[in-house]
Backbone as JSON, one array per atom type, in Angstrom:
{
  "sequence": "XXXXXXXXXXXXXXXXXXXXXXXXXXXXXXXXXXXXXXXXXXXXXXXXXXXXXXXXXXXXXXXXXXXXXXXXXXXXXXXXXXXXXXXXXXXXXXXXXXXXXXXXXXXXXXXXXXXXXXXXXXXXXXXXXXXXXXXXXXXXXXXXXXXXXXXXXXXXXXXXXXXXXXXXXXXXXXXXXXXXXXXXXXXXXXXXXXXXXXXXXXXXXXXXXXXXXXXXXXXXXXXXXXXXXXXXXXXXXXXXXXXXXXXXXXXXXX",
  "N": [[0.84, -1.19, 0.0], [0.79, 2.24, -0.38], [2.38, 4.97, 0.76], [0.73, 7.32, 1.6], [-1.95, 6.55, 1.52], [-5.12, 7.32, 0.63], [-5.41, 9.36, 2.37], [-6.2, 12.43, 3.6], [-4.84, 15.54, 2.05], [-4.16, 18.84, 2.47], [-2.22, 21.16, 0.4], [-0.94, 24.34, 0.08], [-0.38, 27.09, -2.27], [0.1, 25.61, -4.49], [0.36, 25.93, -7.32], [2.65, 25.66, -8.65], [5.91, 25.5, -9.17], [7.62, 24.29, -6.04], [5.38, 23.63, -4.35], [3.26, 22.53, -6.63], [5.41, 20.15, -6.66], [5.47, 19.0, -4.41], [2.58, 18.72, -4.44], [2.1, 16.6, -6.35], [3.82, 14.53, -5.66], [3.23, 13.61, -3.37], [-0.14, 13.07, -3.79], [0.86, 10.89, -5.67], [1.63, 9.14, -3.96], [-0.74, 8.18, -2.8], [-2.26, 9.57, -1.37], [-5.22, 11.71, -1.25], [-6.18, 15.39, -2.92], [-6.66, 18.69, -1.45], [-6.1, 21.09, -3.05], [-4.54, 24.9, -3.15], [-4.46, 27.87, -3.84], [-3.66, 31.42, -5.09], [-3.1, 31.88, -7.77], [-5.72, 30.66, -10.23], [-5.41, 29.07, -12.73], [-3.27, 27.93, -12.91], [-2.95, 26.35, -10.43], [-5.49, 25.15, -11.13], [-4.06, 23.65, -13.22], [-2.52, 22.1, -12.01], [-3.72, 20.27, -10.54], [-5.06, 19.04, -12.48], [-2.83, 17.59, -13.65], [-1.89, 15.86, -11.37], [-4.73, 14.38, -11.36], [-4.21, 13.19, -13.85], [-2.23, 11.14, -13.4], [-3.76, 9.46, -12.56], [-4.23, 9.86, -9.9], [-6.38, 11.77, -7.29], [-7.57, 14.79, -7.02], [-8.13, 18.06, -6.2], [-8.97, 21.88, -6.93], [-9.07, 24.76, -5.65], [-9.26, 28.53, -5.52], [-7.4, 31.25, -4.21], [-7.05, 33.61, -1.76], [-5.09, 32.98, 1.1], [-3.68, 34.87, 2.91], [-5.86, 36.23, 3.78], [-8.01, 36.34, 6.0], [-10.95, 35.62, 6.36], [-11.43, 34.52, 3.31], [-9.92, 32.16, 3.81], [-10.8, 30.76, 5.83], [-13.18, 30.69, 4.3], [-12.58, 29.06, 2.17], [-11.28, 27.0, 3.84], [-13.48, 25.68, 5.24], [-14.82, 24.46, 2.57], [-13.08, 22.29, 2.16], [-13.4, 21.05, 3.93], [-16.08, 20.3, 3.91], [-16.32, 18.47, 1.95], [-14.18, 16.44, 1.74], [-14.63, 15.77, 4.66], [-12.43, 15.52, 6.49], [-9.36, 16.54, 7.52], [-5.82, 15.25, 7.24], [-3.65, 16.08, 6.56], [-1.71, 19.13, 6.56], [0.42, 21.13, 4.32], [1.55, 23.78, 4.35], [2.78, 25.75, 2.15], [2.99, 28.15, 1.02], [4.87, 31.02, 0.4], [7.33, 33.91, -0.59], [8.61, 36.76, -1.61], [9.48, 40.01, -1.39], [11.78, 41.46, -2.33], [14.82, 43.78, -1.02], [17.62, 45.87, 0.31], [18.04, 46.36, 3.4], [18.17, 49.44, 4.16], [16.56, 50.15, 2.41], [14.53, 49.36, 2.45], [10.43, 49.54, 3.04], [8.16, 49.86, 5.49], [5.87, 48.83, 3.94], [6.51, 47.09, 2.39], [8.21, 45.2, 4.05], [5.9, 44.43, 5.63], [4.22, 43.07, 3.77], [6.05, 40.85, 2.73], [5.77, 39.6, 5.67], [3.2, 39.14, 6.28], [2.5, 37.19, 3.79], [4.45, 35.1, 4.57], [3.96, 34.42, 7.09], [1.36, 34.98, 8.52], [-0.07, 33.75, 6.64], [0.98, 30.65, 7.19], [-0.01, 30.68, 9.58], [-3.17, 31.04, 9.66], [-3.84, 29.36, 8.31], [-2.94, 26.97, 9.52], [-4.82, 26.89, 11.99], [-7.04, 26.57, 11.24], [-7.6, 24.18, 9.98], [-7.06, 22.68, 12.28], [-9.54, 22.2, 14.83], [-10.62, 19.72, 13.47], [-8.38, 18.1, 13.56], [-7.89, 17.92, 16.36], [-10.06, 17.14, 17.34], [-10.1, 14.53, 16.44], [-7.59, 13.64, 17.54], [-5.49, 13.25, 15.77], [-3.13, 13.81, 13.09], [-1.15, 16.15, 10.98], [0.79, 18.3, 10.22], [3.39, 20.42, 8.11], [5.65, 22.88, 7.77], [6.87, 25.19, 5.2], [10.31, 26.49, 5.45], [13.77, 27.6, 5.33], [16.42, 27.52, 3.73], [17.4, 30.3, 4.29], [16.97, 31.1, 6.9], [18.7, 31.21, 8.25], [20.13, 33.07, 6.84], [21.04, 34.05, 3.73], [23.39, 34.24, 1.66], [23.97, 34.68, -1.07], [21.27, 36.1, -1.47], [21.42, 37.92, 0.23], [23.72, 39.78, -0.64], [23.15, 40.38, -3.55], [20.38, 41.67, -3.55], [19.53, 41.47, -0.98], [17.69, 40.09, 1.59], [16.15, 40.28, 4.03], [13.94, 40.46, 5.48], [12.59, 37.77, 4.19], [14.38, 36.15, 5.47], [13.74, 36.66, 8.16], [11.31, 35.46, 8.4], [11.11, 32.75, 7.52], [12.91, 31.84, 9.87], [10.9, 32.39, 11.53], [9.3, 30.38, 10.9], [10.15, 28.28, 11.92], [10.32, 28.58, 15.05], [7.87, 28.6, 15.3], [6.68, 26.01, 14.42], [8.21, 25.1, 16.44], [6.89, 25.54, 19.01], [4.48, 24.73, 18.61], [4.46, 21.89, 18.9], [4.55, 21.69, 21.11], [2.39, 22.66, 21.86], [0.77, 21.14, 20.98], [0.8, 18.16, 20.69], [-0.11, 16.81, 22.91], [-2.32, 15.87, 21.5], [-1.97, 14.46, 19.61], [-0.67, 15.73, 17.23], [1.65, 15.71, 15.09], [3.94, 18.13, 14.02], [6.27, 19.92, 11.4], [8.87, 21.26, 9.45], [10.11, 21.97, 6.42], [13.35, 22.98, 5.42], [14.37, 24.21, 2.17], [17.34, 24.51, 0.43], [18.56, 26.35, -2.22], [16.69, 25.76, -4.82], [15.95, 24.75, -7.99], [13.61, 25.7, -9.49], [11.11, 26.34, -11.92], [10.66, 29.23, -11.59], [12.68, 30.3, -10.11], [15.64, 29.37, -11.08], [16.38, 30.75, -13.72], [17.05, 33.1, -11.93], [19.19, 32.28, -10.02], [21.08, 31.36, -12.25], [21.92, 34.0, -13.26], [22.95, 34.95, -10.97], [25.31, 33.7, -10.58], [26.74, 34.67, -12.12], [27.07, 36.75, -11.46], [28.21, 37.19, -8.89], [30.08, 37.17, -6.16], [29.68, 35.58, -3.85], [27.66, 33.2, -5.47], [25.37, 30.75, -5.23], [26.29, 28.37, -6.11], [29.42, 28.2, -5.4], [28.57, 28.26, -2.07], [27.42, 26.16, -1.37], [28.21, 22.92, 0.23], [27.39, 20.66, -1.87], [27.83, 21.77, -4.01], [25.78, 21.97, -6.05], [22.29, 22.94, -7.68], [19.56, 22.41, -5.82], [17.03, 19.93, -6.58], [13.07, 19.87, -7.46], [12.09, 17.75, -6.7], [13.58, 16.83, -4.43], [12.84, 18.37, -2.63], [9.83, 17.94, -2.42], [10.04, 14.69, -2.16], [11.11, 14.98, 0.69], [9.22, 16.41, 2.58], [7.03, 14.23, 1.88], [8.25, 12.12, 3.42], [7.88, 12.86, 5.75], [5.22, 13.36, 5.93], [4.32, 10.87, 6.06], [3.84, 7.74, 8.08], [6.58, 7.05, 8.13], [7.94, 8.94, 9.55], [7.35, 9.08, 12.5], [7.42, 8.94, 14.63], [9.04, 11.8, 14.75], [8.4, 14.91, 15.1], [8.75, 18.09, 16.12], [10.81, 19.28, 14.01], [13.21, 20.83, 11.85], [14.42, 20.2, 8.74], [16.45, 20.08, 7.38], [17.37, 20.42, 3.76], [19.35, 21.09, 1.72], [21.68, 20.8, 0.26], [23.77, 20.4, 2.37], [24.38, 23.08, 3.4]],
  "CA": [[0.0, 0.0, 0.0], [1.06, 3.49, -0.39], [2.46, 5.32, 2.14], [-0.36, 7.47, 2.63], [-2.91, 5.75, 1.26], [-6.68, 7.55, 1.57], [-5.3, 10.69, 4.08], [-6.65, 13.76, 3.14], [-4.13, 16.28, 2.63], [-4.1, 20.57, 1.79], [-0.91, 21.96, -0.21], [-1.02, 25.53, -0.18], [0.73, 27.53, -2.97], [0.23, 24.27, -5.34], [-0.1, 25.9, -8.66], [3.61, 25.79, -9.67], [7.71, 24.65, -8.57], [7.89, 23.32, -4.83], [3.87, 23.27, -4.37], [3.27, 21.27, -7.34], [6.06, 19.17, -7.06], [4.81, 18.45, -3.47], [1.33, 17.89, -4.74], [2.67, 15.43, -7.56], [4.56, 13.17, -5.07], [2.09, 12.86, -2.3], [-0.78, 12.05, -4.88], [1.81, 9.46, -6.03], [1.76, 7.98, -2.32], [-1.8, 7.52, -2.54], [-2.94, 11.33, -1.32], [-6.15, 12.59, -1.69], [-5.54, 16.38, -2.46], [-6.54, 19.67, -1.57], [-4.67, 22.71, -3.29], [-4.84, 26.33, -2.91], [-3.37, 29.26, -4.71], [-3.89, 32.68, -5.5], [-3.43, 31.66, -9.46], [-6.62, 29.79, -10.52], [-5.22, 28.55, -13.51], [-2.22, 27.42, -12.12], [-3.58, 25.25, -9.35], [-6.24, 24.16, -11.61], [-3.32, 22.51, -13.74], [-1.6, 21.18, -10.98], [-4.83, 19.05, -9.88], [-5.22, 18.39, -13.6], [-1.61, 16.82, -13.58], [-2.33, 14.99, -10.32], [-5.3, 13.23, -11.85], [-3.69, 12.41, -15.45], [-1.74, 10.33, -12.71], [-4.54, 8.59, -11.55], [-4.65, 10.9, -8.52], [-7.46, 12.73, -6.7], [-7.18, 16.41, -6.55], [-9.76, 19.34, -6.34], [-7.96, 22.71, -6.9], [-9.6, 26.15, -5.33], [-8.06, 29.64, -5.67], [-7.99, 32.23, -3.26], [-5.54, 34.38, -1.09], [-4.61, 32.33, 2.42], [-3.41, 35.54, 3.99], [-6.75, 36.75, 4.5], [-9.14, 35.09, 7.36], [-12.0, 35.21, 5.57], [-11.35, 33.29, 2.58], [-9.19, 30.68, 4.99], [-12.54, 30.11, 6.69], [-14.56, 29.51, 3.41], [-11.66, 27.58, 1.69], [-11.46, 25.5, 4.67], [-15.44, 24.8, 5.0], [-15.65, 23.84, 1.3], [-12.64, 21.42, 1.37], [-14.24, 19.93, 5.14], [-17.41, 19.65, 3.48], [-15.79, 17.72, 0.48], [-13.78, 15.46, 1.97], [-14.78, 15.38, 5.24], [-11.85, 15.66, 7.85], [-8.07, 16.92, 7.06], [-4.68, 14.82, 7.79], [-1.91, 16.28, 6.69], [-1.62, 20.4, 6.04], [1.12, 21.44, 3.79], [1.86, 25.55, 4.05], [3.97, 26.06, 0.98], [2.78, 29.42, 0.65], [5.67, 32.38, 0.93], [7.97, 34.57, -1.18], [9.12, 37.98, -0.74], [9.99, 41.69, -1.73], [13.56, 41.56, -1.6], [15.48, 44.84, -1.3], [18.25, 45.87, 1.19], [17.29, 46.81, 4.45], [17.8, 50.27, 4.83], [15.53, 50.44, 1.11], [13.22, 48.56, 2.44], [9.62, 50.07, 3.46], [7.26, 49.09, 6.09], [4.89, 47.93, 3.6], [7.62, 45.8, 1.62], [7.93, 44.08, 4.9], [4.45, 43.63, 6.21], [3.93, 42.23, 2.67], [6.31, 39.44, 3.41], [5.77, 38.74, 6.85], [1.98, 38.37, 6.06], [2.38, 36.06, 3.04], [4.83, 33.78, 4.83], [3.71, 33.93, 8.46], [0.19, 34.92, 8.23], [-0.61, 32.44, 5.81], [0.71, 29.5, 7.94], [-0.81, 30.44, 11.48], [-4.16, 31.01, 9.45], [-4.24, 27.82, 7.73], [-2.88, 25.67, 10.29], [-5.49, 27.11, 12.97], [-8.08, 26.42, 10.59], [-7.26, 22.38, 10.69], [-6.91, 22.09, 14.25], [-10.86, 21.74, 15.27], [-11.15, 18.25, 13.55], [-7.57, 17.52, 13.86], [-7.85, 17.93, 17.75], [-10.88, 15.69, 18.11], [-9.57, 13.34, 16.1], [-6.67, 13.36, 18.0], [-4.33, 13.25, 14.97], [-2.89, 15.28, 11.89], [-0.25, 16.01, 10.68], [1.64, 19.66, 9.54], [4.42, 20.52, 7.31], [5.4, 23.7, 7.03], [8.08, 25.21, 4.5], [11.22, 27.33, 6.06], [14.65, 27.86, 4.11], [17.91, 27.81, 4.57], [17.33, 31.55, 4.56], [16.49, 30.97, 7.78], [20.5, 31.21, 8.47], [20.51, 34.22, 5.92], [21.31, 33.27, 2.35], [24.69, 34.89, 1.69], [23.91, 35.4, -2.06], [20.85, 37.19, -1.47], [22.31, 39.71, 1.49], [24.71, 40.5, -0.87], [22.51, 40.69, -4.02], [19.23, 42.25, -3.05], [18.84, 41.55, 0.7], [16.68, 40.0, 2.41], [16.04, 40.14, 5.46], [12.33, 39.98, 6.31], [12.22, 37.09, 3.91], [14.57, 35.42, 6.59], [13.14, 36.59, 9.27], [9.59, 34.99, 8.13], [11.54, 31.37, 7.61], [13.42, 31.59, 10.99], [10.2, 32.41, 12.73], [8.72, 29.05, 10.84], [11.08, 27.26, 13.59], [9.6, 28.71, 16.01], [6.27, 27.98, 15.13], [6.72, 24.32, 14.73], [8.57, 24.02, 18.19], [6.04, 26.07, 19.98], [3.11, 23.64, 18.27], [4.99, 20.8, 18.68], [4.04, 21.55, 22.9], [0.7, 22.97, 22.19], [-0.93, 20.36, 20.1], [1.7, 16.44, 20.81], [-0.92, 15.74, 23.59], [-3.31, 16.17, 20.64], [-1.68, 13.62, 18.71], [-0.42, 16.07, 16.03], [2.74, 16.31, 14.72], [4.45, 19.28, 13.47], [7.82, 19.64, 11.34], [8.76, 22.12, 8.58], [11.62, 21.63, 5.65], [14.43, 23.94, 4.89], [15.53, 23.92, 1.09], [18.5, 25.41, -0.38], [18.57, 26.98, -3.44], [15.91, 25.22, -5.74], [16.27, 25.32, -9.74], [12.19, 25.66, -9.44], [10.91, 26.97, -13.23], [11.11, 30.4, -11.18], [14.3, 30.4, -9.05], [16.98, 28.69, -11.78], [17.09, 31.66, -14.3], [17.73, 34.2, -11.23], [20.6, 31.59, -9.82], [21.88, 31.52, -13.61], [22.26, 35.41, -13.49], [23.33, 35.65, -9.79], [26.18, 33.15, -10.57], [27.62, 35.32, -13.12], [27.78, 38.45, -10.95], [28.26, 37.52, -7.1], [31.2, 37.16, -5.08], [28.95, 34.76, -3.1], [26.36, 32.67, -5.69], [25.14, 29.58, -4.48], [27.64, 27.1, -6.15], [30.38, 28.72, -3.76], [28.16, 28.2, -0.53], [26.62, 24.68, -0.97], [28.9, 22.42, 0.17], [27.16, 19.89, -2.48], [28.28, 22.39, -5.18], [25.08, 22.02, -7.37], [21.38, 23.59, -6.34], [18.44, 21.0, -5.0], [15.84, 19.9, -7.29], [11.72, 20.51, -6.51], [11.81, 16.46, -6.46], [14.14, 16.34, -3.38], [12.36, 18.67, -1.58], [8.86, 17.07, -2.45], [9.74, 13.72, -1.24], [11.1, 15.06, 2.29], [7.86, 16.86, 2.83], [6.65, 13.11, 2.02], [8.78, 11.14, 4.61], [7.43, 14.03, 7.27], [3.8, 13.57, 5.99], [3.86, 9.62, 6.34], [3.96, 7.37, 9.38], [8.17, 6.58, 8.37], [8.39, 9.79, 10.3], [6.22, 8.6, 13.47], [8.2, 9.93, 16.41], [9.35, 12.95, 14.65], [7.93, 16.17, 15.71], [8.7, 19.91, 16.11], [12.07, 19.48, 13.55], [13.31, 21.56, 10.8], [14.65, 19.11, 8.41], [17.05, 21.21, 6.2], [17.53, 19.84, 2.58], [20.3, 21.95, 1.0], [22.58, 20.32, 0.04], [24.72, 21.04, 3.22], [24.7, 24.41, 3.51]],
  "C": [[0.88, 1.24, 0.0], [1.05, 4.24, 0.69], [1.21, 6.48, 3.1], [-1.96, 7.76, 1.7], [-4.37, 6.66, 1.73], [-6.37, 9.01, 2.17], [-5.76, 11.72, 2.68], [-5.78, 15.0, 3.42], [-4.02, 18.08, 2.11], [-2.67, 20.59, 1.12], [-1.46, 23.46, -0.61], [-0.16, 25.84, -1.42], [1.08, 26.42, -3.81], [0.59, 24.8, -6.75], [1.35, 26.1, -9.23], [4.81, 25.15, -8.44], [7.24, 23.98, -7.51], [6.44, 22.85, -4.73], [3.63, 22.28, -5.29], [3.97, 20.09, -7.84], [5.68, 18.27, -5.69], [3.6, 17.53, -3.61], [1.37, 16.59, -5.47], [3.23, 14.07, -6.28], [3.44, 12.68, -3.96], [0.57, 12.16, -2.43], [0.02, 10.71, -5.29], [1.97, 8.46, -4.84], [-0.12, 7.71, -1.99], [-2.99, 8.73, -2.0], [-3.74, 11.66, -1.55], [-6.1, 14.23, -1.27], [-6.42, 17.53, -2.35], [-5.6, 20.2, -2.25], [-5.16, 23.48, -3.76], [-3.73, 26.87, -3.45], [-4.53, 30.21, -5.39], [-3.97, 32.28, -7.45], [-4.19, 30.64, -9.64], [-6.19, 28.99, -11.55], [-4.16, 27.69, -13.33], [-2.5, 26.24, -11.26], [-4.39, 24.33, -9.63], [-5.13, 22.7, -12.59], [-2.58, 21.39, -13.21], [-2.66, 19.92, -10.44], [-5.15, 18.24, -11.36], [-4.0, 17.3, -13.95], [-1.9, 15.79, -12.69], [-3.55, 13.75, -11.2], [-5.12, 12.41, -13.14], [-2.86, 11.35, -15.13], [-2.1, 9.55, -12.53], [-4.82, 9.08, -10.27], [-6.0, 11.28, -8.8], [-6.95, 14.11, -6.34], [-8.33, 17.24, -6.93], [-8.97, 20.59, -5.99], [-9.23, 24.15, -6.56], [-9.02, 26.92, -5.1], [-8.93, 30.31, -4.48], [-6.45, 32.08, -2.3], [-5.65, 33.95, 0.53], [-4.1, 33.5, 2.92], [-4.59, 35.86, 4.2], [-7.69, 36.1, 5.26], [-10.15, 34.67, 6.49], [-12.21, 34.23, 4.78], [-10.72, 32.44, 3.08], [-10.22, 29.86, 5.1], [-13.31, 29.75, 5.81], [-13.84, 28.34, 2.85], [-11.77, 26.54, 2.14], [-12.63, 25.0, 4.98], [-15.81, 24.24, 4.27], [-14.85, 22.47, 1.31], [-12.72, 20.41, 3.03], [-15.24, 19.19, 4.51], [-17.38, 18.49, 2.56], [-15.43, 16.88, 1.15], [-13.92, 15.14, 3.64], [-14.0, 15.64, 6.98], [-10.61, 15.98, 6.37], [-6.95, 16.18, 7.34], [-3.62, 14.83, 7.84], [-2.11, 18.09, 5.85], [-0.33, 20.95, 6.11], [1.39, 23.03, 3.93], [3.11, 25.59, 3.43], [4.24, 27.33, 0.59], [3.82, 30.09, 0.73], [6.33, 32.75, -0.21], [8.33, 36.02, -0.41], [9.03, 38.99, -1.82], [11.08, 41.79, -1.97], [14.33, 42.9, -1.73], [16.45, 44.82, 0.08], [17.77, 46.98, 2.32], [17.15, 47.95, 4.93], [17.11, 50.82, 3.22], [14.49, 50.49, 1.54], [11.86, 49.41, 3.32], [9.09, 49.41, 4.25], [6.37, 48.17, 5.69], [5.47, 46.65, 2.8], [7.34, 44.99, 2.93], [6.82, 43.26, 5.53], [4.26, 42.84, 5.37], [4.41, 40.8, 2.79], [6.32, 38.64, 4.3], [4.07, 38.17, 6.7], [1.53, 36.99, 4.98], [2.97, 35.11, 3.37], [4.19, 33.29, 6.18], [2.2, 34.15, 8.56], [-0.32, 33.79, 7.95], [-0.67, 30.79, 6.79], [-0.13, 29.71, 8.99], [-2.4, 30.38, 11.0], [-4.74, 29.98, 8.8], [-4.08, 26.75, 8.84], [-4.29, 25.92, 11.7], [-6.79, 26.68, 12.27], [-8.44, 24.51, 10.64], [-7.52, 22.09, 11.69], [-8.03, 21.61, 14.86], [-10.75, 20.41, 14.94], [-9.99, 17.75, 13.39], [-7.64, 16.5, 15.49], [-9.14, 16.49, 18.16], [-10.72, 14.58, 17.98], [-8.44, 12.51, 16.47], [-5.62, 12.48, 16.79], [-4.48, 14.12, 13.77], [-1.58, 15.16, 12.15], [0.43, 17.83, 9.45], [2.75, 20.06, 9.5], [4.62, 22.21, 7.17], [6.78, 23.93, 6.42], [8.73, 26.63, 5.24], [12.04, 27.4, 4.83], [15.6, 27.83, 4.81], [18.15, 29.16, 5.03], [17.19, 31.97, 6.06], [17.76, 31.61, 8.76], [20.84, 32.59, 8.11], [21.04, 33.47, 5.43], [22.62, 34.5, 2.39], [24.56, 35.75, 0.38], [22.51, 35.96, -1.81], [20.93, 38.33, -0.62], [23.06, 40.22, 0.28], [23.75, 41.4, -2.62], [21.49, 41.78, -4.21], [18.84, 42.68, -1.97], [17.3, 40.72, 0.38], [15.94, 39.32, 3.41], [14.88, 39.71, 6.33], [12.22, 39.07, 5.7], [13.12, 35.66, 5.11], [14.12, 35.65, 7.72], [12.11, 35.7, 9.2], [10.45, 33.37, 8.0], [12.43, 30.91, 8.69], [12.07, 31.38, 11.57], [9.25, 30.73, 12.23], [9.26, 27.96, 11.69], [10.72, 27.67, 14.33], [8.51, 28.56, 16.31], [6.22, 26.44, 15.45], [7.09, 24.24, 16.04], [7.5, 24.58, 19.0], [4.53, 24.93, 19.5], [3.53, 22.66, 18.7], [4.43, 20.4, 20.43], [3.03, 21.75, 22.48], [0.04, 21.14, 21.77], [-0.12, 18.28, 20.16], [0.6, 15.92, 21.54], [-2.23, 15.35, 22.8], [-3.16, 15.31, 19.18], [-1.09, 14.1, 17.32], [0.81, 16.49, 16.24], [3.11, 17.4, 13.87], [5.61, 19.55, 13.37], [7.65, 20.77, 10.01], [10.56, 21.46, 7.92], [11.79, 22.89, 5.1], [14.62, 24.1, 4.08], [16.06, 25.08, 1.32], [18.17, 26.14, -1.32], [17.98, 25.55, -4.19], [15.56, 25.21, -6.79], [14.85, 24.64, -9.99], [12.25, 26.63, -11.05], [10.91, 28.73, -12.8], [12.72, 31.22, -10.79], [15.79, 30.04, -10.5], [17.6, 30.01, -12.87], [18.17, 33.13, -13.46], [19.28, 33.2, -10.65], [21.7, 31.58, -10.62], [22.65, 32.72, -13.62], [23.33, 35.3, -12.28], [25.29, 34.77, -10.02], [27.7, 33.78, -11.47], [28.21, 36.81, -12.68], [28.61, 38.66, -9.3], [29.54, 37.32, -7.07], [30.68, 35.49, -4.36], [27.86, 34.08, -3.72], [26.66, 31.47, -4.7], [26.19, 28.45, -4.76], [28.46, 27.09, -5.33], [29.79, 28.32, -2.75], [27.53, 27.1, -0.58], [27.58, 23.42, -0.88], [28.77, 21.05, -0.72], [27.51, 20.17, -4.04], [27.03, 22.24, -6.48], [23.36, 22.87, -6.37], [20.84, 22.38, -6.51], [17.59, 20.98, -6.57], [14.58, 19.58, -6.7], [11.46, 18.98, -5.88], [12.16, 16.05, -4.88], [13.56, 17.41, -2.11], [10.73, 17.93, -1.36], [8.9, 15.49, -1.29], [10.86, 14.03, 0.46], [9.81, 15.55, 2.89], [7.14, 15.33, 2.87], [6.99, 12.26, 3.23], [7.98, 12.36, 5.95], [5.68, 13.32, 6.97], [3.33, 11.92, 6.34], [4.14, 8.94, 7.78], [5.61, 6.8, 9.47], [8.63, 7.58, 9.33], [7.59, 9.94, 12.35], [6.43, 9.31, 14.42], [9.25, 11.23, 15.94], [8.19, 14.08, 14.85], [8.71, 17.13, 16.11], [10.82, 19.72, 15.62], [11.98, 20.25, 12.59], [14.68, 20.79, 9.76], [15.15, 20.28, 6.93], [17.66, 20.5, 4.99], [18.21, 21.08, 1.75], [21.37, 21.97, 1.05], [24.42, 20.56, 0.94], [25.35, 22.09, 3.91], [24.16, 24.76, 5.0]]
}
């Protein structure tokens, strides 16, 4: 059987690179899927991929920082399938500029699309997690988390690490709230990811930095969306049983 066989699981931020490479592998383990994203068309292809698999997927758009739509999103895809068992927050990006550029609203912007987003999705789960006394949440951090070297030096940016440090803190602080509650909670790190977004800016950055990523990964190449996909997998299945509140950094050593 498939490792997770039947579970009912969300992926935020599905409709393209890490999201739909997530969605792709955990359909492939047997996954029945939620996925959410701001691009309707996008998300719709990603559930369309999923089922050309043989997967189950049902794709609904709409913006996870705001409560509101959280709350209908998550009513329509209760009502649908019933209960939730594994919630993915893939959601984040950034602004990037250097820090004394940077505006208040540049930053609110990114602290609400990375941190927002998770605390309002994962709080949304929790009711029929909790009774059910299990579940299971993933959320995504970065190596940025550390500060990325080539983007300080690049662009900056700073609130986009801040917002993937404080995803470690989230997980360990859940990891007490909600263990007697049977739910685990773990988040993965990548590196630098040659996602159909990310690979042309790496291409460029490599040609101008002091500091690209080849230099700072002690694996000397970047990750692909595959190897972050199936760690998000080993977290979302029962091979990870007695893990809880880790940050499970996939980048290539860095």
């Amino acid at each position: 059987m498939a490792r997770l066989q039947d579970r009912i699981a969300i992926v935020t931020g599905a409709a393209q690179g890490l999201g739909r490479a997530i969605s792709l592998k955990l359909a492939s383990e047997g996954a029945r899927l939620a996925l959410l994203d701001m691009q309707a068309a996008g998300v719709e292809e990603t559930a369309a991929m999923v089922r050309a698999k043989g997967g189950q997927a049902m794709a609904w758009a709409g913006d996870v920082t705001d409560e509101a739509t959280v709350t209908d999103l998550f009513g329509k895809i209760h009502a649908h399938y019933g209960q939730v068992d594994v919630l993915v927050n893939n959601v984040g990006g950034s602004r990037n500029m250097k820090i004394w550029e940077m505006t208040a609203e540049v930053w609110d912007f990114t602290i609400r699309l990375n941190l927002r987003s998770t605390f309002l999705c994962t709080r949304a789960v929790l009711p029929g997690m909790m009774a059910r006394k299990a579940g299971n949440i993933i959320c995504l951090s970065s190596g940025a988390k550390e500060g990325t070297p080539w983007s300080a030096e690049d662009k900056g940016a700073s609130a986009y690490s801040t917002c993937k440090a404080g995803i470690h803190g989230f997980i360990r602080d859940l990891t007490w709230e909600l263990s007697p509650y049977g739910i685990r909670c773990n988040a993965v790190a990548p590196g630098p990811i040659a996602t159909e977004k990310n690979a042309p800016m790496f291409a460029d950055q490599e040609t101008r930095l002091v500091h690209p990523p080849s230099r700072m990964v002690p694996m000397v190449r970047l990750g692909q969306a595959h190897e972050i996909a199936d760690a998000v997998c080993f977290l979302a299945s029962d091979e990870s049983s007695y893990i809880t509140g880790v940050t499970l950094d996939v980048a290539g050593g860095r």
